[in-house]
N, C-alpha and C positions, 0 to 999 in steps of 0.2 A: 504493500500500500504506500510504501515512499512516493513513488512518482506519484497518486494522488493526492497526498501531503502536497508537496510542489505544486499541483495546478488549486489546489485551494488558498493556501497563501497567495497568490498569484489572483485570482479569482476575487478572493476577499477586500485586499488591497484596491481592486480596480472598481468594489463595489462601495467604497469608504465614499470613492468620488461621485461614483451614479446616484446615488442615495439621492443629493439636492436635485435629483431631475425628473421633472412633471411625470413621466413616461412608469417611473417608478412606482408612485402613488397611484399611478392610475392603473398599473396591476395587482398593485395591492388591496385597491375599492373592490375590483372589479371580481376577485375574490374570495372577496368579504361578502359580498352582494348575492353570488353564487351558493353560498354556503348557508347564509343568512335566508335564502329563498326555500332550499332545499328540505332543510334541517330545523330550520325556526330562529330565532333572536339570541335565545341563552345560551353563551359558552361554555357550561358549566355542563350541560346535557348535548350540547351540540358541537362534539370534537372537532370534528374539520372548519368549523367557525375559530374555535380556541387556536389550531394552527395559525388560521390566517389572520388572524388580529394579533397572534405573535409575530408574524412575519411581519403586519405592517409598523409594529412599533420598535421590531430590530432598523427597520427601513426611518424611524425619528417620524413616523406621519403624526399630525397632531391627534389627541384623543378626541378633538371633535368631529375630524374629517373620519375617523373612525364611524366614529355613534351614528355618522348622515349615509354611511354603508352599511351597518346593518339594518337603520330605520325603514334605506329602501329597499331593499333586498327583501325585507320580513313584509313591508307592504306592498310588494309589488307582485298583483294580480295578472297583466299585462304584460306589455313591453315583450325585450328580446330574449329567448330561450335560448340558455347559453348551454354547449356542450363542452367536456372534457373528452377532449380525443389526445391523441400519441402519436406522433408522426418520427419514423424513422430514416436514418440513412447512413451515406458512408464519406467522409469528411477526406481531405488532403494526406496524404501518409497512408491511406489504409483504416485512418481511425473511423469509430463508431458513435453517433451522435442520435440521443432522445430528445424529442422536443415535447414538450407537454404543454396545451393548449385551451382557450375557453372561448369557442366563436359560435355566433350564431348564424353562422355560412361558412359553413364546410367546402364549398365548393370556390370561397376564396381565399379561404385561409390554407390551403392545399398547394393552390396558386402558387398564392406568397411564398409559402415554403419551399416549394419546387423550386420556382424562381433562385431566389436565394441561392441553393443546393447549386445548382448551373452556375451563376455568376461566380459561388465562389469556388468553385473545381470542386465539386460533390457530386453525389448521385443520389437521388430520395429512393427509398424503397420500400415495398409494399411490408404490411404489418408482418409483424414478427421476424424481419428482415435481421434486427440490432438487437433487442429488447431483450431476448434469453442471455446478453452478456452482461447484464445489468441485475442487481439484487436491489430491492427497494430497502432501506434501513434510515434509522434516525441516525441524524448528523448534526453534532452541533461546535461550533467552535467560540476559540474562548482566547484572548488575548495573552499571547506568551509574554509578552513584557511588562504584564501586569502582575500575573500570574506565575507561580512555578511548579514545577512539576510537582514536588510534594502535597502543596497544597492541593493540586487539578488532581491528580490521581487518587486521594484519599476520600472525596465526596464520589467521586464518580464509580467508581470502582466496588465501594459499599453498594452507591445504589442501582448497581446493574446494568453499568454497563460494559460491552462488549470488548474493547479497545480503546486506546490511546496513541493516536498517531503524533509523535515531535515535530514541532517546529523545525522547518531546514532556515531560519534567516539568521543574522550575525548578529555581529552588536549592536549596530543603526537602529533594527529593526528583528528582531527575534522572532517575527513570525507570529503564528496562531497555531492554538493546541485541536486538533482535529478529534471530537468523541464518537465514537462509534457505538449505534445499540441496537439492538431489535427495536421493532415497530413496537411491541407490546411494551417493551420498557423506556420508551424515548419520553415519556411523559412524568415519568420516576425520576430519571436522571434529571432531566430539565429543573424538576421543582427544586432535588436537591441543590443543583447546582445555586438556583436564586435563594432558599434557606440559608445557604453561606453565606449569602454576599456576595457569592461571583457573579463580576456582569457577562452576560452571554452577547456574543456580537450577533449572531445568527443561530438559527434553528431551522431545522425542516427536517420533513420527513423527503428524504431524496434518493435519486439514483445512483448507484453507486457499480463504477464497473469492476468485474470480476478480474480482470487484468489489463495493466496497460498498455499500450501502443506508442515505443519514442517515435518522436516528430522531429526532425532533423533540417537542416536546410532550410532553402525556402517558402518549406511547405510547413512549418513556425507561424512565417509572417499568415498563409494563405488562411491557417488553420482559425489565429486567432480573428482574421478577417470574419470569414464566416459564422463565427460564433455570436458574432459583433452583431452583424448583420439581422442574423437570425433571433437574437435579444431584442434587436431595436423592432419588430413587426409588432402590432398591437395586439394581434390575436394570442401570441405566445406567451406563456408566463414564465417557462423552462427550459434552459438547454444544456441538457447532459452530457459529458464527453469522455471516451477512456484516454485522450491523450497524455500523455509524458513529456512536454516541451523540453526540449535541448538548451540547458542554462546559457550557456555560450550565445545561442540564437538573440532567445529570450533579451540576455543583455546588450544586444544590439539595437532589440525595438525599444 
C-alpha cells in the first residue's frame, strides 16, 4: 500500500487548495440533497447522510449551507432524480480508474466521461471493466505533522481498525497518516478518532485499489491531467485510481 500512501499525500495536498472552490461545495450539496431525499433529514438514522455532511464539513462548507441541503433534499417532492452510477476505464500507463457519479442524465454524463477518457489518452469501458480491482473500505487520514505515530496508532488500532499506512513526506511537510478499516468499523474509528481530539482532515468511505500500477514518464503528466479533468465535470463526485506516480516525474510538475 506505499505507492497508495504516495498518491494520497499527493491527493490531499492538492485538495487543501480545491476546498475554497465553488465546484467543491457544490458536490458536496449535491450529496447531501441525495441522501437527504432518499433516506430522510436525521443523521443519526440516516448513515449515508452522516457520511456526506462529514465530507462536506472536512471540505470547511459552512453549517448553514449544510442545513439549506438537507432542508431540500428532505422537501423535495419534485425536481431532478438523481442516480448513483460507476463508470469505469483505463487511464495512461495501463492504470485503472472509478469514477463514481450522481446525474440525472445518464446519457450525458457518459458523454462527458467518454469525452474526457479520449482527450486525455484513456479508454472508458463497459461495467465491470476496473471495479473487481478495487475493494470498497473506510479511509481516513489525519495530519502527520500534527500528529504522531504513537498517539495515531493507539486510538485507532483499539478501535478497529484495519491498518496504518506512514507518511512518505520530510521535514517541510510530513505528510498524512492514511487509516484503513472495514466498512462496518469506519464509523468506530472515526468517533474514536474525534473522542481524542484528533482533527481528521478527511473521511470516506472509498475505493481502494488492490495493487498498484507505476506511472513513469510522460504519462505522470497525462495521468494526473485526466484525473483533473475528470474531477472538474459536475456530474462526478469521484475519481478513483491504482496509480503509483514516479516521485522524480511528480517533482517536475
Amino acid at each position: 500500500m506505499a505507492g497508495h500512501s504516495k498518491w494520497s499525500n499527493i491527493k490531499h495536498r492538492k485538495a487543501r487548495q480545491d476546498k475554497i472552490k465553488a465546484r467543491v461545495w457544490s458536490k458536496c450539496s449535491k450529496a447531501i440533497m441525495v441522501a437527504a431525499r432518499s433516506g430522510g433529514p436525521d443523521p443519526d438514522s440516516n448513515l449515508s447522510l452522516r457520511y456526506a455532511i462529514d465530507e462536506a464539513k472536512y471540505s470547511n462548507m459552512p453549517k448553514d449551507t449544510i442545513k439549506r441541503a438537507i432542508d431540500k433534499g428532505a422537501g423535495e417532492t419534485g425536481g431532478a432524480d438523481f442516480q448513483e452510477l460507476i463508470y469505469e476505464g483505463y487511464g495512461p500507463g495501463g492504470t485503472a480508474l472509478l469514477i463514481l457519479s450522481l446525474t440525472d442524465n445518464n446519457t450525458r454524463t457518459v458523454g462527458d466521461v467518454r469525452n474526457s477518457f479520449k482527450k486525455g489518452g484513456g479508454s472508458m469501458g463497459n461495467a465491470g471493466t476496473v471495479a473487481f480491482m478495487f475493494a470498497t473500505k473506510g479511509q481516513i487520514i489525519v495530519d502527520a505533522n500534527t500528529y504522531d505515530e504513537d498517539t495515531v496508532m493507539e486510538v485507532v488500532l483499539d478501535a478497529g481498525a484495519d491498518d496504518v499506512i506512514a507518511p512518505e513526506g520530510d521535514d517541510d511537510d510530513k505528510g498524512m497518516w492514511t487509516i484503513m478499516t472495514d466498512v462496518s468499523d469506519f464509523q468506530a474509528v472515526k468517533t474514536a478518532l474525534e473522542a481524542a481530539d484528533i482533527e481528521i482532515v478527511e473521511a470516506e468511505i472509498a475505493r481502494i485499489p488492490d495493487n498498484m500500477v507505476e506511472v513513469k514518464g510522460d504519462d505522470v503528466r497525462k495521468m494526473m491531467n485526466l484525473i483533473e479533468v475528470l474531477e472538474e465535470l459536475d456530474d462526478v463526485q469521484k475519481v478513483y485510481s491504482n496509480a503509483d506516480f514516479d516521485p522524480d516525474e511528480l517533482a517536475k510538475l
